[in-house]
Backbone as JSON Lines, residues from 0, in Angstrom:
{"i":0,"aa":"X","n":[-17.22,7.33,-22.18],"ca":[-18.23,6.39,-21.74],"c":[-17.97,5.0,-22.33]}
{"i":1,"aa":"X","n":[-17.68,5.38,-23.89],"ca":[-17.25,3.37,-24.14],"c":[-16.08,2.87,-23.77]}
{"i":2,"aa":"X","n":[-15.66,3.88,-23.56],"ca":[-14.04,3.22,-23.09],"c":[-14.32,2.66,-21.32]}
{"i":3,"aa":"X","n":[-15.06,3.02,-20.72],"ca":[-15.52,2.72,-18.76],"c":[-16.23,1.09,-19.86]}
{"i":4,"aa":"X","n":[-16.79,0.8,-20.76],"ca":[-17.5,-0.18,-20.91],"c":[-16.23,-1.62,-21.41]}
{"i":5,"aa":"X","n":[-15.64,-0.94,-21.61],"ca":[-13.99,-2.37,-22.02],"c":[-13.71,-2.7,-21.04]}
{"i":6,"aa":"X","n":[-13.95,-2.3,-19.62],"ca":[-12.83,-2.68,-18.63],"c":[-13.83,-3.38,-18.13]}
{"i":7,"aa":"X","n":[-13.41,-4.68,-17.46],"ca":[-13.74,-5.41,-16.74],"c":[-13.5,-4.86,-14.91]}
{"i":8,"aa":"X","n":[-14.45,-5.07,-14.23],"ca":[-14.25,-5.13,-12.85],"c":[-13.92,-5.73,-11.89]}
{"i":9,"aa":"X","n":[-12.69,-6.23,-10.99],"ca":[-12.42,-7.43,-10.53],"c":[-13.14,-7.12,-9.15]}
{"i":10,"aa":"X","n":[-12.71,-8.25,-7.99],"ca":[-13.04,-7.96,-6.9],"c":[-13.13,-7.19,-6.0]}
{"i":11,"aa":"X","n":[-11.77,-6.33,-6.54],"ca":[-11.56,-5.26,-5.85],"c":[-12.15,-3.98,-6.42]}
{"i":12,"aa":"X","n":[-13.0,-4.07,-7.06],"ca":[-13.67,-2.92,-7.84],"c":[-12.78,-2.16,-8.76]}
{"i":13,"aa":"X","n":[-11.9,-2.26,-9.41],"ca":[-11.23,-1.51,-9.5],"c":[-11.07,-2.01,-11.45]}
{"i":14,"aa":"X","n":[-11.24,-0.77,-12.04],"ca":[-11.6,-1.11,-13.6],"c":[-10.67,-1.91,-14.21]}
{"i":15,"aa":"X","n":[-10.41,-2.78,-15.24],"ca":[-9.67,-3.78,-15.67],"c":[-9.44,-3.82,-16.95]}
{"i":16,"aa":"X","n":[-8.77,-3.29,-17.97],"ca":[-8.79,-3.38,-19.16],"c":[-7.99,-4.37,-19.91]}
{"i":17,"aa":"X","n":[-8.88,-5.58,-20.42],"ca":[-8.45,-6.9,-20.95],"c":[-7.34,-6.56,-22.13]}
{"i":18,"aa":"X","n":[-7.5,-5.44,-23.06],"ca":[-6.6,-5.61,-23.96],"c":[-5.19,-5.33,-23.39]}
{"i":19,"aa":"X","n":[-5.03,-5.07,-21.83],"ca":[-3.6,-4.46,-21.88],"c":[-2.78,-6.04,-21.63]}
{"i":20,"aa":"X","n":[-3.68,-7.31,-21.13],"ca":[-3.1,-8.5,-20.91],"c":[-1.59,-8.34,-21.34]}
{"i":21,"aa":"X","n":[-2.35,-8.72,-22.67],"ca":[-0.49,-9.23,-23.46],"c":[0.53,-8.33,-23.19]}
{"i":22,"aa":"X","n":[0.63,-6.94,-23.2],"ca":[1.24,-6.11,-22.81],"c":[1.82,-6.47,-21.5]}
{"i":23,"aa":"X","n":[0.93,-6.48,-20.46],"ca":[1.76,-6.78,-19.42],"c":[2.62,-7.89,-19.1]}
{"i":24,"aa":"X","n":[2.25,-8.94,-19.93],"ca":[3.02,-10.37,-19.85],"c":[4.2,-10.39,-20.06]}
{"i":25,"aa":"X","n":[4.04,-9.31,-21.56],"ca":[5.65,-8.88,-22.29],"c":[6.84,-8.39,-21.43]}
{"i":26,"aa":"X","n":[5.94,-6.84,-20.91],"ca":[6.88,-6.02,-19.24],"c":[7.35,-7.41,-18.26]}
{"i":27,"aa":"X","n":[6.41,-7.58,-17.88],"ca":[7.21,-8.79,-16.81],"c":[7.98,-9.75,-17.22]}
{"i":28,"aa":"X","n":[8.23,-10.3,-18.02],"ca":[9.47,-10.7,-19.28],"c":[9.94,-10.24,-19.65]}
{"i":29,"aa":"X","n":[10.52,-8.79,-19.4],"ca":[11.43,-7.53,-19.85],"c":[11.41,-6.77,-18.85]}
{"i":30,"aa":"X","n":[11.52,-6.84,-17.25],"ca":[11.71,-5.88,-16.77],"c":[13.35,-4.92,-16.74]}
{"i":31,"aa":"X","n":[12.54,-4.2,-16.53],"ca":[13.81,-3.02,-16.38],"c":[14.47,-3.51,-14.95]}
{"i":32,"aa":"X","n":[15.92,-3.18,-15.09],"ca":[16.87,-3.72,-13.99],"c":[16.67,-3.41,-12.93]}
{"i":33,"aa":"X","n":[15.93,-2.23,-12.35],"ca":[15.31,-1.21,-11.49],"c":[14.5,-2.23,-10.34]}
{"i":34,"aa":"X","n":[13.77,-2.35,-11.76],"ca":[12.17,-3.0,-11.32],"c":[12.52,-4.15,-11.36]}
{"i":35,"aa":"X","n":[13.39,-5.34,-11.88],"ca":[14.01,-6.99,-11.34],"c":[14.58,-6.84,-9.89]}
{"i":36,"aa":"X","n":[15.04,-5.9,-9.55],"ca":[16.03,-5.93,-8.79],"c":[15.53,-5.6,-7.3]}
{"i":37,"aa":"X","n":[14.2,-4.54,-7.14],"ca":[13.2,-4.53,-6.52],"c":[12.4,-5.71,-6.05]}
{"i":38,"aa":"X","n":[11.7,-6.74,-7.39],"ca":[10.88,-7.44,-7.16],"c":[11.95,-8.33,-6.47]}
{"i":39,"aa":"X","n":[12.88,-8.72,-7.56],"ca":[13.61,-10.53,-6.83],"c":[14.0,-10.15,-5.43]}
{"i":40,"aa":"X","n":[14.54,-9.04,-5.12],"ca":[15.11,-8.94,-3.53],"c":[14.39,-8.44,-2.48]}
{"i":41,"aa":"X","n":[13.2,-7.87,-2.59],"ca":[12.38,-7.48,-2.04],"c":[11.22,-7.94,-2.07]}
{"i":42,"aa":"X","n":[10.22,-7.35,-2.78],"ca":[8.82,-7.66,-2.64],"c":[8.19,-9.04,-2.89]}
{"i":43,"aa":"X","n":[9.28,-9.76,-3.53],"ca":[7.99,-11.41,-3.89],"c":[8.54,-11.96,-2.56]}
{"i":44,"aa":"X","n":[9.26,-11.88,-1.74],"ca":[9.5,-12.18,-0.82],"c":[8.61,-11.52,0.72]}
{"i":45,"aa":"X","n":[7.93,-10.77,0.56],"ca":[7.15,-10.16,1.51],"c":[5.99,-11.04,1.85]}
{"i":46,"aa":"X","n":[5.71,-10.31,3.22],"ca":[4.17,-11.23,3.57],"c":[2.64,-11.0,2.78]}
{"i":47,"aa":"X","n":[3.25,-9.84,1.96],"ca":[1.82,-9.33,1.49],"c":[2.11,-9.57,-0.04]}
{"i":48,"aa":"X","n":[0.99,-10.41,-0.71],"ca":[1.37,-10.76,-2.03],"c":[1.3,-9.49,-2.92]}
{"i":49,"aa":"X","n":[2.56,-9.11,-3.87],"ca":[2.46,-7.93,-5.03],"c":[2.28,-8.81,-6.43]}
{"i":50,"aa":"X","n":[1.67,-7.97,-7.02],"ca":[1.08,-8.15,-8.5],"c":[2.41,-7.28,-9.19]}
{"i":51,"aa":"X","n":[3.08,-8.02,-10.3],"ca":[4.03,-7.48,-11.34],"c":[3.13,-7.1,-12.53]}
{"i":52,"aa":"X","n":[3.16,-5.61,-12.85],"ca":[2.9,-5.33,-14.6],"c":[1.13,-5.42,-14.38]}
{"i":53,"aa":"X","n":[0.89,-5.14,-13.33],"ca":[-0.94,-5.18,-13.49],"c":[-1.42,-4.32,-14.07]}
{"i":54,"aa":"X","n":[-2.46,-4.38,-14.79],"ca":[-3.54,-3.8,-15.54],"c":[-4.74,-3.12,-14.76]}
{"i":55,"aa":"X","n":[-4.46,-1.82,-14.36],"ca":[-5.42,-1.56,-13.55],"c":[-6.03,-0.01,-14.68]}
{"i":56,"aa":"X","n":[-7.35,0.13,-14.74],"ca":[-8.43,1.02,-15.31],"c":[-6.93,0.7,-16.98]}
{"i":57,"aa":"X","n":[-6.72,2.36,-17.58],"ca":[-6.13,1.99,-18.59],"c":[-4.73,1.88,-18.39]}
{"i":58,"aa":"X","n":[-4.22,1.59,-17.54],"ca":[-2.69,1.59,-17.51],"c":[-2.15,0.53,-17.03]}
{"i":59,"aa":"X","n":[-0.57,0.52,-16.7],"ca":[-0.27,-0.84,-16.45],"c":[0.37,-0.45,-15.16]}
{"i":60,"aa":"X","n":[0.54,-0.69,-13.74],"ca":[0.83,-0.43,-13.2],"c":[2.18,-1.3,-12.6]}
{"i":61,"aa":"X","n":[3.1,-0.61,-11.99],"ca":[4.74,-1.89,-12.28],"c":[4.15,-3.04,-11.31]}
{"i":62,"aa":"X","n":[3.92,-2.48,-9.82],"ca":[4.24,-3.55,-8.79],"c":[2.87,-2.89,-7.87]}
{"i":63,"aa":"X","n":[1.62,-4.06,-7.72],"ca":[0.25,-3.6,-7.03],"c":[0.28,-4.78,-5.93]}
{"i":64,"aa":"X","n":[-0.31,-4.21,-4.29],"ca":[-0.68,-5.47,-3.63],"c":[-2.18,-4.74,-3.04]}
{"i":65,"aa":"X","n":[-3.27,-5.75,-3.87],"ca":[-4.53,-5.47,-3.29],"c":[-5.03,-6.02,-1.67]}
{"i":66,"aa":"X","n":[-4.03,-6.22,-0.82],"ca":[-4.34,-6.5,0.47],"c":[-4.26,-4.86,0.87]}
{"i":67,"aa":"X","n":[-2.9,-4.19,0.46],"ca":[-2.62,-2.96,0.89],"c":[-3.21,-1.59,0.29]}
{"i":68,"aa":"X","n":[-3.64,-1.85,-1.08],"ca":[-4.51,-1.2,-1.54],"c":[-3.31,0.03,-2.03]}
{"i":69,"aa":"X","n":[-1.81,-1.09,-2.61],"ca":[-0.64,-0.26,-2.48],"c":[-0.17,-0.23,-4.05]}
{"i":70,"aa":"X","n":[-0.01,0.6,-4.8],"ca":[1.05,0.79,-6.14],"c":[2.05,1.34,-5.78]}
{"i":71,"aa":"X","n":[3.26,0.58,-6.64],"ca":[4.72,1.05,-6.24],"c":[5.18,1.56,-7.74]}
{"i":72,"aa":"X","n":[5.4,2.23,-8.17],"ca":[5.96,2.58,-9.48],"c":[7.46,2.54,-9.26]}
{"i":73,"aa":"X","n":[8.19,2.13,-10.18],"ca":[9.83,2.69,-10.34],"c":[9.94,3.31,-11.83]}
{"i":74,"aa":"X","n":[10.32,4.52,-11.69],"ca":[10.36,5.61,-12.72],"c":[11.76,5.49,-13.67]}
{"i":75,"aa":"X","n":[11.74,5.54,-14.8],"ca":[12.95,5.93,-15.33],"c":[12.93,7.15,-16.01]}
{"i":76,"aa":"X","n":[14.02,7.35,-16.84],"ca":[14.31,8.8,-17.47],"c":[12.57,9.37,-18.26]}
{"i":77,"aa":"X","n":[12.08,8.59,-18.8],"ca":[10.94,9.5,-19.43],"c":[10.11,10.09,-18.59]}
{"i":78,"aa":"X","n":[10.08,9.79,-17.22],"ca":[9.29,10.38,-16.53],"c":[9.38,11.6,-15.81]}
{"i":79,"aa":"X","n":[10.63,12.0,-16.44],"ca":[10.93,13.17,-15.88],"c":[10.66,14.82,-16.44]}
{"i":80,"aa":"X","n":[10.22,14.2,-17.78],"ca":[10.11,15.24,-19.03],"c":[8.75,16.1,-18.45]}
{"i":81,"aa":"X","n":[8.44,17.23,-19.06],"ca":[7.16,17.89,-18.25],"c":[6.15,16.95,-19.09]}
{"i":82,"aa":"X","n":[5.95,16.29,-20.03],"ca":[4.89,15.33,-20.52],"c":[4.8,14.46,-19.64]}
{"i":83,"aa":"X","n":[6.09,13.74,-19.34],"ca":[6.03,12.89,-18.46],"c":[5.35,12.84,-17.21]}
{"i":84,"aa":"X","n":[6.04,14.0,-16.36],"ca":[5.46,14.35,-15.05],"c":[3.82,14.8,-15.34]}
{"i":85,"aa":"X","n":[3.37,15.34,-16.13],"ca":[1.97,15.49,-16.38],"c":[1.16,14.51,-16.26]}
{"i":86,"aa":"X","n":[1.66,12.84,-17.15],"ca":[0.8,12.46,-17.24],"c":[1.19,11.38,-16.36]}
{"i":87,"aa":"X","n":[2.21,11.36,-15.62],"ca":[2.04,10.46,-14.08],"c":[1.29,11.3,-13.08]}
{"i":88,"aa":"X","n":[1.17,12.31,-13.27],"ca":[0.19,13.07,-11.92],"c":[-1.36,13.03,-12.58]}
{"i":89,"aa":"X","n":[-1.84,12.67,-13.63],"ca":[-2.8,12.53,-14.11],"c":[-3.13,11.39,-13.9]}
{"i":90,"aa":"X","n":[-2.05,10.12,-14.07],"ca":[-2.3,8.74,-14.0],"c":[-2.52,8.2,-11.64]}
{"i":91,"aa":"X","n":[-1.61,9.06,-11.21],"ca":[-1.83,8.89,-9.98],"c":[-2.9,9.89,-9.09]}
{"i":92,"aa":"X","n":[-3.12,10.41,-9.79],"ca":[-4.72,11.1,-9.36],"c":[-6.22,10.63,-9.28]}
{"i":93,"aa":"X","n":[-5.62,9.89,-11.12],"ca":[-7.15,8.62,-11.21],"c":[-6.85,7.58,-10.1]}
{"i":94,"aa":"X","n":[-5.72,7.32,-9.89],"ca":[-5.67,5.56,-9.29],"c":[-5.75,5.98,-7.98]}
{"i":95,"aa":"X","n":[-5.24,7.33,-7.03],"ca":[-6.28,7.73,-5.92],"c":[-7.31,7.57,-5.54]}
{"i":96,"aa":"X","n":[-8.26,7.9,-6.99],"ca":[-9.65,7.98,-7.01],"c":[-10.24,6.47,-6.89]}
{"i":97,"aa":"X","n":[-9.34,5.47,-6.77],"ca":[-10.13,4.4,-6.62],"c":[-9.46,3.57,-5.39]}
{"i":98,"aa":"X","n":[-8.92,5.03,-4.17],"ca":[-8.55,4.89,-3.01],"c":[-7.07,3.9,-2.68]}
{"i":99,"aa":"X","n":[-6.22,4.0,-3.98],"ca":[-4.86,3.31,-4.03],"c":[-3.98,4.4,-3.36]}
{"i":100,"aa":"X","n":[-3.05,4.04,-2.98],"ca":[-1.65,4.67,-2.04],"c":[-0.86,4.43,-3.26]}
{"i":101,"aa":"X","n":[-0.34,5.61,-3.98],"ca":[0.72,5.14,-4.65],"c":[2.4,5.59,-4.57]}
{"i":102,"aa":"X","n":[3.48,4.95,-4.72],"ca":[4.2,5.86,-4.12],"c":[5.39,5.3,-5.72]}
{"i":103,"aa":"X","n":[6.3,6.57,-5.57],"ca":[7.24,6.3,-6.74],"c":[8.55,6.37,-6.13]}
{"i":104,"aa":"X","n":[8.96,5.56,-7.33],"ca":[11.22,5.62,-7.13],"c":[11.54,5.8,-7.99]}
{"i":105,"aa":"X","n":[13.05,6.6,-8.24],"ca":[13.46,6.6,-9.51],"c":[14.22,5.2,-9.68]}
{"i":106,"aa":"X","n":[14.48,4.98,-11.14],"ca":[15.67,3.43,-11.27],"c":[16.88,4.18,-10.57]}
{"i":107,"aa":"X","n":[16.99,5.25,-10.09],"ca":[18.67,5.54,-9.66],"c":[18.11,5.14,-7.88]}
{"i":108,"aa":"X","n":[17.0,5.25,-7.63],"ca":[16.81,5.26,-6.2],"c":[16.67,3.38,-5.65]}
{"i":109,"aa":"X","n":[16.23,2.88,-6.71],"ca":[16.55,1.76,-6.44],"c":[17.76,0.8,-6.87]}
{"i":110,"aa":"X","n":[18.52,1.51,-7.68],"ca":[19.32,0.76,-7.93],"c":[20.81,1.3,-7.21]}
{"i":111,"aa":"X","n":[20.81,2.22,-6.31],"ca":[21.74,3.06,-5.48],"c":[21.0,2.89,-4.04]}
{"i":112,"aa":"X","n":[20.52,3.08,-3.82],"ca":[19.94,3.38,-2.37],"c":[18.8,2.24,-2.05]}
{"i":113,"aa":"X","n":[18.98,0.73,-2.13],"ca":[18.38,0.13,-2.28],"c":[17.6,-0.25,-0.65]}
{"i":114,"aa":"X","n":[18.37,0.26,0.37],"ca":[18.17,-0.05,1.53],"c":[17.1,0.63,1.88]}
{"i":115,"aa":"X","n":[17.63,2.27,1.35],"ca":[16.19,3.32,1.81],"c":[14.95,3.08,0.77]}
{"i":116,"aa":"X","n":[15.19,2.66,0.28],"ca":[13.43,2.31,-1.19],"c":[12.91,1.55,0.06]}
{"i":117,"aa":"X","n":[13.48,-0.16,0.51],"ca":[12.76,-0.78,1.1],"c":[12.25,-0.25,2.23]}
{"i":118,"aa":"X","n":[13.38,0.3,3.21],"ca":[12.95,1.15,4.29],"c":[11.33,1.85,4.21]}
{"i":119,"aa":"X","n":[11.18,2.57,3.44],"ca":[9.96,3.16,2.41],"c":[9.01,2.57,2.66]}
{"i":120,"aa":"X","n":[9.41,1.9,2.13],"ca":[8.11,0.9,1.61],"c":[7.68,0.13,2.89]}
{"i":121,"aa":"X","n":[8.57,-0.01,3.27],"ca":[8.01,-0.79,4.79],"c":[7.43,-0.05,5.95]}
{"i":122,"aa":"X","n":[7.94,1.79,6.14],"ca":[7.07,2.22,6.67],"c":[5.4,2.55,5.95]}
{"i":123,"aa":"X","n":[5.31,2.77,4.44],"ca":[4.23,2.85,3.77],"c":[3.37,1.41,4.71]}
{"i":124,"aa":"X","n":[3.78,0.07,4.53],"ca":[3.11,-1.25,4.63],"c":[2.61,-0.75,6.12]}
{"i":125,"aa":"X","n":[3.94,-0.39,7.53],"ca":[3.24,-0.05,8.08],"c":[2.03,1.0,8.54]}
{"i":126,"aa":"X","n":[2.22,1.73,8.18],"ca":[1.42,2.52,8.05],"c":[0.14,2.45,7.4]}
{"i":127,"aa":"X","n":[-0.23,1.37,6.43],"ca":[-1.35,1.16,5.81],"c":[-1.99,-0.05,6.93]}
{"i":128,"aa":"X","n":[-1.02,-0.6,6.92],"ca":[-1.65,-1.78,7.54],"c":[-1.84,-1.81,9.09]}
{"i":129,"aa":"X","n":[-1.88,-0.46,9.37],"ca":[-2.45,-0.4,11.17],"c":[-3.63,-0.08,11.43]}
């Protein structure tokens, strides 16, 4: 219960926790090659504006666009561990619950198969956005 009382609520209703700020400032000034390589060639270039390193309820989420109501994660090696996978299906269960689409890549899927990630993602956009 005190922890629902830290987060701030933005427009999009969606819980906001101020202390992760600095944190995320840091990530987006350190992204992983995965996730640079995604944003610079792809997504800041799209029609639909994405959020880098957002702070959504307690986590940080890599790449959010609140037009699409879309999270994109790119995964690396820790997420593969059974802790790992636990607590990304825990973390994308809550962010469901506040009616987000989330979809994941590994860093090998974007940094190898960079054509099919976007492909992806662009049927996801369409598909949300019809």
């Amino acid at each position: 219960m005190s922890r629902q009382k830290s987060l701030l609520h933005s427009d999009f209703h969606l819980p906001y926790n101020p202390k992760l700020v600095e944190r995320a400032k840091e990530l987006r000034k350190n992204m992983a090659p995965a996730e640079k390589k995604l944003w610079n060639n792809y997504l800041k270039n799209l029609k639909f504006r994405f959020l880098r390193q957002r702070p959504i309820h307690n986590f940080i989420v890599d790449f959010y666009c609140a037009n699409l109501k879309l999270v994109i994660e790119v995964d690396g090696d820790s997420h593969f561990t059974d802790e790992g996978k636990d607590y990304d299906a825990e973390r994308t269960a809550i962010l469901e619950g506040y009616r987000l689409k989330v979809i994941r890549f590994t860093n090998d899927d974007v940094l190898n198969n960079f054509e099919g990630v976007c492909q992806q993602i662009e049927e996801v956009i369409t598909f949300t956005n019809s």
